[in-house]
Every structure is written in C-alpha cells, then in structure tokens.
C-alpha positions as CSV (number, residue, x, y, z in Angstrom):
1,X,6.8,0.5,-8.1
2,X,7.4,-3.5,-8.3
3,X,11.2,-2.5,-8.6
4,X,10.8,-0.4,-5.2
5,X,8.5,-3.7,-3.3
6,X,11.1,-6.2,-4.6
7,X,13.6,-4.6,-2.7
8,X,11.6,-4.2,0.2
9,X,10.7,-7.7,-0.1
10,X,14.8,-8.7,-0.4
11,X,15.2,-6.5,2.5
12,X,13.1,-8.0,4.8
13,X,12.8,-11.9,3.6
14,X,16.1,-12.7,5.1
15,X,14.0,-13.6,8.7
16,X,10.6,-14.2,7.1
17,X,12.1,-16.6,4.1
18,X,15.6,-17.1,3.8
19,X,15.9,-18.0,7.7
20,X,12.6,-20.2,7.7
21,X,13.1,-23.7,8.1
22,X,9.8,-24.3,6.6
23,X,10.8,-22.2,2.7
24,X,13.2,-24.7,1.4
25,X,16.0,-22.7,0.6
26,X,15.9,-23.7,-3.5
27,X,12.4,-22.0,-3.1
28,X,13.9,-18.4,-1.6
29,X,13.9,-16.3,-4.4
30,X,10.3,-17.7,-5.8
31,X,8.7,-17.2,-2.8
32,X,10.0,-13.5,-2.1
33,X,8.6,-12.6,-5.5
34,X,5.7,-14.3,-5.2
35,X,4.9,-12.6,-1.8
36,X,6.1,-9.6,-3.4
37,X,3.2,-9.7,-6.3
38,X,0.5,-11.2,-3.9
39,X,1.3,-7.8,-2.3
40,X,0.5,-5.7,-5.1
41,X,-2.0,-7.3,-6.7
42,X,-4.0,-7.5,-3.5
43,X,-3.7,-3.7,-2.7
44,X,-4.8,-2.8,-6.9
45,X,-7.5,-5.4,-5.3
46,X,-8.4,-3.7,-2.3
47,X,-8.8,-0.4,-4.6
48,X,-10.5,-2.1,-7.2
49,X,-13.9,-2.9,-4.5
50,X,-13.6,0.0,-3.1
51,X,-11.8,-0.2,-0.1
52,X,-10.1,3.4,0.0
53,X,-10.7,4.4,3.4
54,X,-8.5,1.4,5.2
55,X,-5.9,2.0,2.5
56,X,-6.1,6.0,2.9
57,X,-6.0,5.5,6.9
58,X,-2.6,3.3,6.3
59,X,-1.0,5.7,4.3
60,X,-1.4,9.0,6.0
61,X,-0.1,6.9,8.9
62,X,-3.9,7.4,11.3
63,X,-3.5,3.5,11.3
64,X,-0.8,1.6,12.7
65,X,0.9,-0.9,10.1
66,X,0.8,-4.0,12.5
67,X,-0.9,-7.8,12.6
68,X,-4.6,-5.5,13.5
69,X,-4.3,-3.4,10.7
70,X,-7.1,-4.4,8.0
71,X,-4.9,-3.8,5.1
72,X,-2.2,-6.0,6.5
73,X,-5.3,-8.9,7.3
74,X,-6.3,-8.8,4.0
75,X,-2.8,-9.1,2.1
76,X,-1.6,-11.8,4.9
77,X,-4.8,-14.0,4.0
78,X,-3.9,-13.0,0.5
79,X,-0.1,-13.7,0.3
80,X,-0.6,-16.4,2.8
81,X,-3.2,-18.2,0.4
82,X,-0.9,-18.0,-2.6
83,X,2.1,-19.3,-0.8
84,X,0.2,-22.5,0.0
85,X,-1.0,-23.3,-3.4
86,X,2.2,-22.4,-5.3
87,X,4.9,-24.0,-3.3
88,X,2.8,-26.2,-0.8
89,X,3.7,-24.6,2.7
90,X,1.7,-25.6,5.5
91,X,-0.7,-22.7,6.2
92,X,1.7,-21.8,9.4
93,X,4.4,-21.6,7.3
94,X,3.2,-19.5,4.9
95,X,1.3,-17.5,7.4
96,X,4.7,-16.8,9.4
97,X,6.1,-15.7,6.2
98,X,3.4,-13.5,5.3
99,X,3.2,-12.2,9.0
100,X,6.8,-11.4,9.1
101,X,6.8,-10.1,5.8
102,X,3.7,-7.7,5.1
103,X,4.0,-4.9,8.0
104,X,8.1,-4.6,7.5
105,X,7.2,-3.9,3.3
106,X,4.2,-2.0,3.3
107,X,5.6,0.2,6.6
108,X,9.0,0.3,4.4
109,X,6.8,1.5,1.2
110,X,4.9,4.2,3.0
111,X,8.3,5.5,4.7
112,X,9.8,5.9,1.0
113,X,7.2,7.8,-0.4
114,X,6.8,10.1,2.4
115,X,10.8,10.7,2.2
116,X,11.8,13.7,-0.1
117,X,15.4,12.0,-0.4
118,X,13.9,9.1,-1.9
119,X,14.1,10.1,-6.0
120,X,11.7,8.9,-8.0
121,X,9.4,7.3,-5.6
122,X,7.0,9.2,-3.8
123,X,3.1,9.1,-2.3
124,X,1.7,10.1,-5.9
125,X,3.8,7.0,-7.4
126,X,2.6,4.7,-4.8
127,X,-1.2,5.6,-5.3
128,X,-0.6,5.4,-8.9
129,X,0.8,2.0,-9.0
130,X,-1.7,0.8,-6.8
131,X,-5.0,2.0,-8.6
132,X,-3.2,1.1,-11.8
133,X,-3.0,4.6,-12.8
134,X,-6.2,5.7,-12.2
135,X,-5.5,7.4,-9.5
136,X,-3.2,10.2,-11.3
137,X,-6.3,11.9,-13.0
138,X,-7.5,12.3,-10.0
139,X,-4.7,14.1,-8.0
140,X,-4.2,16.1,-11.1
141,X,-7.7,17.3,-11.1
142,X,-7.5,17.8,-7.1
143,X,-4.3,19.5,-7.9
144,X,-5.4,21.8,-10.1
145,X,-9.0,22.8,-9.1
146,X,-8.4,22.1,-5.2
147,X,-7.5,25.3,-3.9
148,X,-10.1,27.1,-5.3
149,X,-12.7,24.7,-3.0
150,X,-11.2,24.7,-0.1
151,X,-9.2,21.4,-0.3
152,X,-5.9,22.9,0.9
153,X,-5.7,20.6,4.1
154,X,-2.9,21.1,5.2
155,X,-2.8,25.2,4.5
156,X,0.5,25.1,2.2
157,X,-1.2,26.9,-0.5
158,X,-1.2,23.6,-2.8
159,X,-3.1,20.7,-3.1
160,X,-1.4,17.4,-3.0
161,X,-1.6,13.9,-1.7
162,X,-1.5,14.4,1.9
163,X,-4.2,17.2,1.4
164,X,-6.3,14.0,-0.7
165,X,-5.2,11.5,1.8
166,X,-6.7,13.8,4.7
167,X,-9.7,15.0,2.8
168,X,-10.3,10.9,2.2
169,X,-9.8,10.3,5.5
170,X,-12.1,12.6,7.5
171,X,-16.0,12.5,7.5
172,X,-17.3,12.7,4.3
173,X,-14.5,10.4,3.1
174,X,-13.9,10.4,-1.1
175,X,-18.0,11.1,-1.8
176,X,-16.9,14.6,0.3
177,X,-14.0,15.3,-1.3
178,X,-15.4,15.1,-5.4
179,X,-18.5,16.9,-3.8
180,X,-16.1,19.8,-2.9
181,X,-14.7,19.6,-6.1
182,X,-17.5,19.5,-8.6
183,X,-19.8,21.7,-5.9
184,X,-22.5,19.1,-4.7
C-alpha cells in the first residue's frame, strides 16, 4: 500500500512540491515522502477513533474527494502540520502543498482499487492497509456469513467490499451491519 501512495505522491508532487517555490528543491524527495506517510498514518488514525463513516462515504465515492471533504480536512491539517515542523514551511506553504496534494492521491488511491486492471491493489487492500489489517477479519467474516443475512447489497450473489462499504454507509452504519451478522 505505501509502494502504491508513493507513486501517487511522485505523480502528483511535480505541481504541489517540485514546482513550489516555497519546497526548496534539495527538500523534494523528503517532503513527498513525508506527505506521503502523514497520509497514511492519518487515515490508520482516522480508523483508529472511530471515524468509519467519513472514510466509508469517501470510498464508495457518496462523497466528493475535494477541499470540503472531511477526510481530506483532516489529512491536510495533518500533513500540513508535519510539513511545518519537519522542514519549516510557512503554514501557506505547507498548506498549498498539502491542498494540492491530498485530493489528487487519495482520489488516485480510490480509482486504483476500484480498477480490476490494477493487479494487486484493490478496495480489500486499501482497507486493510488502512485499519492495519484489522479490517481483513472482518470482510472475511462478512464474506463468508453475509449472504445468508441479507448483506448482499449489491444483489451479485456475494458479499464483498462495496456490499460492506454500502451496508456502512446507510442507516444503521457498522453497529447495523455486525447486528445483521451476529442477529441482534
């Protein structure tokens, strides 16, 4: 998964970093990387308190990935905070980067996994990576035991992630879904 953001991140510094006059250009590569892990370590983050629903609204795309977006407000307060203290940019200049940086990757992350023509990357990886693979017992367990409770979403006769992500998403949100599971 870091492999996959670092590219994104190499993809879409070239305005954000590499062209801003504020990132001294010996400081390139660091910051990319560093934006890169402020990325990841602040959605494990958002998971880690709880905060499914904005995450879950993101990825089955019911939110738009743009400067409103709570996700990308949190990880551009995040990213834009770490930039500052690491390589002392002004908070403008670490907030462009952030700004220019965060919607690109995080749209560019959601567009790979959702792409069957992407090998080796897709929307159970990403969930994975992010809950620090906890999430994977639980989408095998959904997996195996959904159908039988009605969790087939999206009526293809097997339960995956965007059956989970749209169970998560509508009323009832993740309490709903491991209700229907276990048969609270």
């Amino acid at each position: 998964m870091f492999e996959q953001l670092s590219e994104l991140v190499k993809q879409f510094g070239g305005d954000a970093v590499v062209n801003n006059p504020a990132v001294p250009n010996e400081q390139n590569d660091a910051v990319m990387q560093e934006a890169g892990g402020s990325i990841l370590s602040g959605l494990k983050d958002m998971v880690a308190s709880g905060n499914i629903s904005d995450l879950t609204g993101m990825l089955s795309g019911n939110t738009p990935i743009d400067g409103n977006n709570p996700v990308v407000q949190q990880l551009t307060e995040k990213v834009t905070g770490n930039l500052g203290e690491k390589f002392g940019l002004s908070s403008d200049a670490a907030g462009s980067v952030a700004g220019g940086l965060i919607p690109q990757i995080l749209g560019g992350l959601v567009n790979k996994a959702k792409d069957p023509n992407q090998p080796g990357f897709n929307m159970s990886d990403l969930v994975s990576a992010i809950s620090g693979g906890q999430g994977g017992g639980l989408m095998d367990a959904v997996s195996k035991y959904g159908g039988q409770f009605g969790l087939d979403q999206d009526g293809d006769g097997k339960v995956g992630m965007s059956d989970a992500v749209a169970a998560v998403s509508k009323k009832g949100g993740l309490g709903g879904l491991l209700g229907k599971l276990f048969g609270k």
